[in-house]
C-alpha positions as CSV (number, residue, x, y, z in Angstrom):
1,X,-122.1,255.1,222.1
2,X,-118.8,253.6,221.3
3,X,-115.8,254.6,222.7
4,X,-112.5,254.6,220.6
5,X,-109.7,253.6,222.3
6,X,-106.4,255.0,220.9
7,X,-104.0,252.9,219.3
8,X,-102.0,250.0,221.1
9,X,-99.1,251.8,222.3
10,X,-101.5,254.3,224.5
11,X,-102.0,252.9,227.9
12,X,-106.1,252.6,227.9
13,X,-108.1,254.1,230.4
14,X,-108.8,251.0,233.4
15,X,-106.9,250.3,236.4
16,X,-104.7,247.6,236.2
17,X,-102.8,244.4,238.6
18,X,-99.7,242.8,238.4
19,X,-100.3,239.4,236.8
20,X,-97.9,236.6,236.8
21,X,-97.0,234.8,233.7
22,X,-94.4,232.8,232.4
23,X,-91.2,234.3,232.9
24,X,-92.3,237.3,235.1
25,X,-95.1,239.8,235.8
26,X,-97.2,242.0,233.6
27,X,-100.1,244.2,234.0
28,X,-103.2,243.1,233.2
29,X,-106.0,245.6,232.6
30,X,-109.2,245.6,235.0
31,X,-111.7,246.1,232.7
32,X,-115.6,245.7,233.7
33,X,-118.2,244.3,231.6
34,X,-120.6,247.1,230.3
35,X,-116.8,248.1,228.4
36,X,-115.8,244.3,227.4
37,X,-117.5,244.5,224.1
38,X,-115.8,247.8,223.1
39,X,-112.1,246.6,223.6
40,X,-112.8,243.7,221.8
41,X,-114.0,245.7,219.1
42,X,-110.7,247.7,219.2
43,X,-108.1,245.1,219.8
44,X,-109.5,242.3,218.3
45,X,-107.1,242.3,214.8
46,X,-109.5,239.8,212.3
47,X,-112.7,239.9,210.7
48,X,-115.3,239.6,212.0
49,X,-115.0,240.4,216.0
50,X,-116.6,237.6,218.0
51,X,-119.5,238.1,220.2
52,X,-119.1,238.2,223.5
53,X,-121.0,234.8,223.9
54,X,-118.6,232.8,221.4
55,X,-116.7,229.8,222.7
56,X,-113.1,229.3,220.9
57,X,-110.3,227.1,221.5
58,X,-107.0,228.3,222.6
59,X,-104.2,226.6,220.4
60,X,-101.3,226.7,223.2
61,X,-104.0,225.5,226.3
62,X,-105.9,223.3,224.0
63,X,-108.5,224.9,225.8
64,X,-112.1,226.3,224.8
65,X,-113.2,229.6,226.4
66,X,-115.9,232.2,226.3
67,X,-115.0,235.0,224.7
68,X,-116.3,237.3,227.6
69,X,-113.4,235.9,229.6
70,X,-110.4,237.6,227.6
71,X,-107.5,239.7,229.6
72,X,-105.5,242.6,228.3
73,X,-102.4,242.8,229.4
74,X,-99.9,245.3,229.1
75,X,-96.2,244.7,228.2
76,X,-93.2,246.7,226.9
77,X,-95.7,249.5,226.1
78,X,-97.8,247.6,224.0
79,X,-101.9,246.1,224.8
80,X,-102.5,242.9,224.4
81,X,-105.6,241.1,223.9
82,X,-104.9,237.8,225.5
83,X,-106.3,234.5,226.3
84,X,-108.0,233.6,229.5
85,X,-105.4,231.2,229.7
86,X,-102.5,233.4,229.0
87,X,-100.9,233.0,232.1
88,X,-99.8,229.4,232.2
89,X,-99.7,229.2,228.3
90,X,-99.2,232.2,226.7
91,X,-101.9,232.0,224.0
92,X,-102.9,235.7,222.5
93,X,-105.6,236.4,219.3
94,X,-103.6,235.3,217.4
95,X,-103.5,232.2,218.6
96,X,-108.0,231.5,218.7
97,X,-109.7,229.2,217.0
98,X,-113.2,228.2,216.2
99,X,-114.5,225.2,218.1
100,X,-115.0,223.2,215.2
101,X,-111.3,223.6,213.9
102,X,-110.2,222.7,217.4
103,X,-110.7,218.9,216.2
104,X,-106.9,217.4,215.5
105,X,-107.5,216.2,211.5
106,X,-108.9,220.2,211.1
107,X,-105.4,221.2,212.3
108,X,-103.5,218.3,210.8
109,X,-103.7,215.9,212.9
110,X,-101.8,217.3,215.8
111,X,-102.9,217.1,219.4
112,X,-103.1,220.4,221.2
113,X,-100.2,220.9,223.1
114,X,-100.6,220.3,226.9
């Protein structure tokens, strides 16, 4: 059964920590495995959602990552589905890639920024 979580203003329903970030602390949202799949499906804002299993590439890390290892984080009232990275770089969804656009001529012919 899938749960649907309400929208992104309405704190969801997992515990959360403090979790420091660049220029302060937010709260970032405990959630355990067996409920992973379902936030992604509601937070995730493109087409198609990822699996679970699906490496992308962070553009502000210039990192790849599993998308099992995202973090929600909770800021000025608002969810955010965040990076695993997001804490020394700031990267949200908006801001993963595929793997294969990752390569610097894909994007350009910038380097990722480190």
């Amino acid at each position: 059964m899938t749960t649907h979580y309400p929208p992104a203003d309405t704190k969801l329903p997992f515990p959360t920590r403090p979790l420091k970030v660049q220029g302060g602390t937010v709260e970032e949202y405990l959630i355990p495995d067996d409920k992973k799949a379902e936030v992604l499906e509601q937070l995730y804002i493109f087409a198609p959602v990822p699996s679970l299993d699906e490496e992308l590439f962070d553009l502000h890390e210039g990192k790849k990552f599993r998308v099992r290892d995202f973090r929600v984080t909770r800021e000025g009232g608002q969810n955010y589905l965040v990076s695993p990275y997001y804490p020394s770089s700031g990267g949200s969804v908006i801001d993963w890639m595929p793997v294969d656009s990752a390569d610097p001529i894909a994007r350009g012919g910038r380097e990722p920024h480190t």
